[in-house]
C-alpha atoms as a printed R data frame, in Angstrom:
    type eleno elety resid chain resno       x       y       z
1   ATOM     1    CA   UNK     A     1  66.839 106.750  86.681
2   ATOM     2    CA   UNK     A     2  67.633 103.318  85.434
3   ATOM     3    CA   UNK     A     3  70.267 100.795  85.229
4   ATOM     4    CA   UNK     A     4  72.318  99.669  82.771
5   ATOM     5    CA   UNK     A     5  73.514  96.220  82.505
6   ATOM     6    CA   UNK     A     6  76.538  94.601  81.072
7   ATOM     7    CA   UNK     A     7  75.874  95.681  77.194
8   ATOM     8    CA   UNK     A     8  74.206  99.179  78.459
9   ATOM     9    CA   UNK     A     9  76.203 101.845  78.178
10  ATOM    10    CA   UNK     A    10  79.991 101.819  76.996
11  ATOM    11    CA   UNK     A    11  80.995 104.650  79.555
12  ATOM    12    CA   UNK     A    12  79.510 102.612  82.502
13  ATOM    13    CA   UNK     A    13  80.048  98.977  83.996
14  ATOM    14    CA   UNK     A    14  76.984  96.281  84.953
15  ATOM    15    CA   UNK     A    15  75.983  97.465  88.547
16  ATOM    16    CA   UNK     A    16  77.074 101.084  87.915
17  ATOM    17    CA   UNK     A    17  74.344 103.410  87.671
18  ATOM    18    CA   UNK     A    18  73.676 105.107  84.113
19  ATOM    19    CA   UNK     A    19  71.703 108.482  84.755
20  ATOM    20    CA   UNK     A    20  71.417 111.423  87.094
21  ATOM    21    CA   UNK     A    21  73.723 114.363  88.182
22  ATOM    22    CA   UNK     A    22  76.886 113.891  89.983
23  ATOM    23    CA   UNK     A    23  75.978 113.647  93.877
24  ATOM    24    CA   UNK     A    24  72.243 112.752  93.432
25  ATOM    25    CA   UNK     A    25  70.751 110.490  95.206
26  ATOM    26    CA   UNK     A    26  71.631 106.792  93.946
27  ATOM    27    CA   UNK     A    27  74.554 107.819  92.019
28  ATOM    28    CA   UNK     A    28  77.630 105.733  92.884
29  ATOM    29    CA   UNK     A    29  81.343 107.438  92.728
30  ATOM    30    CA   UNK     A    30  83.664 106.449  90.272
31  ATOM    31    CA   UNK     A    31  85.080 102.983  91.284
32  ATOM    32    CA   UNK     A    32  88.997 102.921  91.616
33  ATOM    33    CA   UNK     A    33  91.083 100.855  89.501
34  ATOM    34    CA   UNK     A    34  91.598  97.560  90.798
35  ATOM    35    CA   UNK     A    35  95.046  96.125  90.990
36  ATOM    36    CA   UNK     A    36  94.885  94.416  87.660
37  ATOM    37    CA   UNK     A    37  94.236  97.541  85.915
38  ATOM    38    CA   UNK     A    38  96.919  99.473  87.663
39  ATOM    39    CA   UNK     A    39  99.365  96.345  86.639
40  ATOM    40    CA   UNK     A    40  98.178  96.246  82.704
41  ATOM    41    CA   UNK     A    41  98.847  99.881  82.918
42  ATOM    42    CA   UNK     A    42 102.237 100.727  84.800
43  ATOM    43    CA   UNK     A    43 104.288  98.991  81.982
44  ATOM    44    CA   UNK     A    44 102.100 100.285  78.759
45  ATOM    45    CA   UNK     A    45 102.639 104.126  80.675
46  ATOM    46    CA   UNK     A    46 106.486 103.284  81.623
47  ATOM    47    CA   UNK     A    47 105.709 103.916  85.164
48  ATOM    48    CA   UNK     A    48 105.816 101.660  88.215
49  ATOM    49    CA   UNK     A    49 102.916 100.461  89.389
50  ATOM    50    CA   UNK     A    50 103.582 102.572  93.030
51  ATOM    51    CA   UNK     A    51 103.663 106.328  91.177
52  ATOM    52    CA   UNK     A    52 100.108 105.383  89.199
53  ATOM    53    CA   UNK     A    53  98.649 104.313  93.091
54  ATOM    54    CA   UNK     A    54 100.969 107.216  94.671
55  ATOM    55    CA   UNK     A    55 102.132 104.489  97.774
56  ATOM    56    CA   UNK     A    56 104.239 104.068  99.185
57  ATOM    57    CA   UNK     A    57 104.150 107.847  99.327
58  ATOM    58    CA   UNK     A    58 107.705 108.918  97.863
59  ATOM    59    CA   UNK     A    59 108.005 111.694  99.808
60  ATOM    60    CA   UNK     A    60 107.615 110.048 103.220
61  ATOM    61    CA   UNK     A    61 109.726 107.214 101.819
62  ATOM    62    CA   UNK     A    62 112.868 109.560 100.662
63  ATOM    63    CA   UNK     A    63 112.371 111.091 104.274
64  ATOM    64    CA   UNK     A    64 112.601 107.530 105.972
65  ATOM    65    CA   UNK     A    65 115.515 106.819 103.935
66  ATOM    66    CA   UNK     A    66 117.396 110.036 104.043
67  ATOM    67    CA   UNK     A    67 116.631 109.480 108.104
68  ATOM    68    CA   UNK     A    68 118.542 106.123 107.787
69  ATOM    69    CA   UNK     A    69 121.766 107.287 105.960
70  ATOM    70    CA   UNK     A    70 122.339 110.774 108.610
71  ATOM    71    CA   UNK     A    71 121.941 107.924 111.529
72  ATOM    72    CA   UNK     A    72 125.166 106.693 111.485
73  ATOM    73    CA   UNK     A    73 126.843 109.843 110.987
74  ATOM    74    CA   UNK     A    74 125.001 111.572 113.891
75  ATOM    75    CA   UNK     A    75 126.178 108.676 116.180
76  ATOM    76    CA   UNK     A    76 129.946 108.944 114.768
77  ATOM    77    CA   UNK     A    77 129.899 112.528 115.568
78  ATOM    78    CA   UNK     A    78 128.156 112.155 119.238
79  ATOM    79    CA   UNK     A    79 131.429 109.757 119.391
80  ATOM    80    CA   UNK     A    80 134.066 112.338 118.584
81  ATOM    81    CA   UNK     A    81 134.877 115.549 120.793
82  ATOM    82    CA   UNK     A    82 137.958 117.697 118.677
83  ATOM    83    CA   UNK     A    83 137.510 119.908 121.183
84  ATOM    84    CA   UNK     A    84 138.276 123.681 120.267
85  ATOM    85    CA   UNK     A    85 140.010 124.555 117.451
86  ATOM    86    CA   UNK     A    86 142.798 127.997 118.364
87  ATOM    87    CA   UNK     A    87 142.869 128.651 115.220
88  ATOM    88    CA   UNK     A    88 139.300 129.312 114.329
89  ATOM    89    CA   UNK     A    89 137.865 132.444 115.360
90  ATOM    90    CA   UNK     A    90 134.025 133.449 115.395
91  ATOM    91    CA   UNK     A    91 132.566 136.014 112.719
92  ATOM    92    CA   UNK     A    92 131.262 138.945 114.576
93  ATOM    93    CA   UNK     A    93 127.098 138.645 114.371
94  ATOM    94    CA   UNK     A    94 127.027 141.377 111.715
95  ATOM    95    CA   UNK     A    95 128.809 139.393 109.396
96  ATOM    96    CA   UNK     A    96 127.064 136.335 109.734
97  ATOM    97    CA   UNK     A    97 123.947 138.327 109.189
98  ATOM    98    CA   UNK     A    98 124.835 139.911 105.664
99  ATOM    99    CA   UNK     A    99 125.774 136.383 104.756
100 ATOM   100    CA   UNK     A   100 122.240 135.007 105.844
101 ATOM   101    CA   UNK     A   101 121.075 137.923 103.658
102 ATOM   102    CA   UNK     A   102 123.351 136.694 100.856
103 ATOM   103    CA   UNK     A   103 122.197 132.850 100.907
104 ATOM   104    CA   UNK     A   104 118.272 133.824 100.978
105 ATOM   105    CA   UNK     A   105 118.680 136.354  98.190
106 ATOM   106    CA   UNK     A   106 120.420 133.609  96.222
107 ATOM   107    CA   UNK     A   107 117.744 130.986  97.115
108 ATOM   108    CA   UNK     A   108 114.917 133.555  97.071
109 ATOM   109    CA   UNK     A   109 113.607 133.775 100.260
């Protein structure tokens, strides 16, 4: 194995190593992109810079933010006691059943 410097190799980088088979001994891992990169390449992709590095993780973020808007509505109804309600009467079990049914089928489930 050798090293290739700065004008070595087009696929590789001074420092990187230039030979051998992925894993083997004194083979570095792909390096990841440094911030720069990611920054030069967000705009030419149309992307933000946070969906090229995946963070803040979108998922966990919509979560956190979906948390913060049923707050306020959970603490409105702890407020609030309507008590019952004559005029509503409860579907026997079966019923509610065959409509569970319904909804999954729909939703496949």
């Amino acid at each position: 194995m050798h090293r290739e410097g700065a004008r070595g190799d087009p696929g590789t980088r001074a420092g990187q190593w230039a030979s051998g088979p992925a894993g083997a001994r004194g083979v570095r891992a792909p390096l990841p992109a440094s911030p720069s990169v990611t920054g030069a390449l967000a705009p030419a992709l149309s992307a933000p810079v946070t969906e090229l590095t995946g963070q803040p993780y979108p998922d966990q973020l919509r979560a956190d933010q979906l948390d913060g808007l049923i707050q306020p509505v959970r603490e409105a109804l702890n407020i609030y006691d309507l008590g019952p309600d004559p005029d509503v009467v409860p579907r026997p079990v079966e019923e509610l059943v065959a409509h569970a049914d319904k909804l999954c089928a729909m939703v496949g489930v």
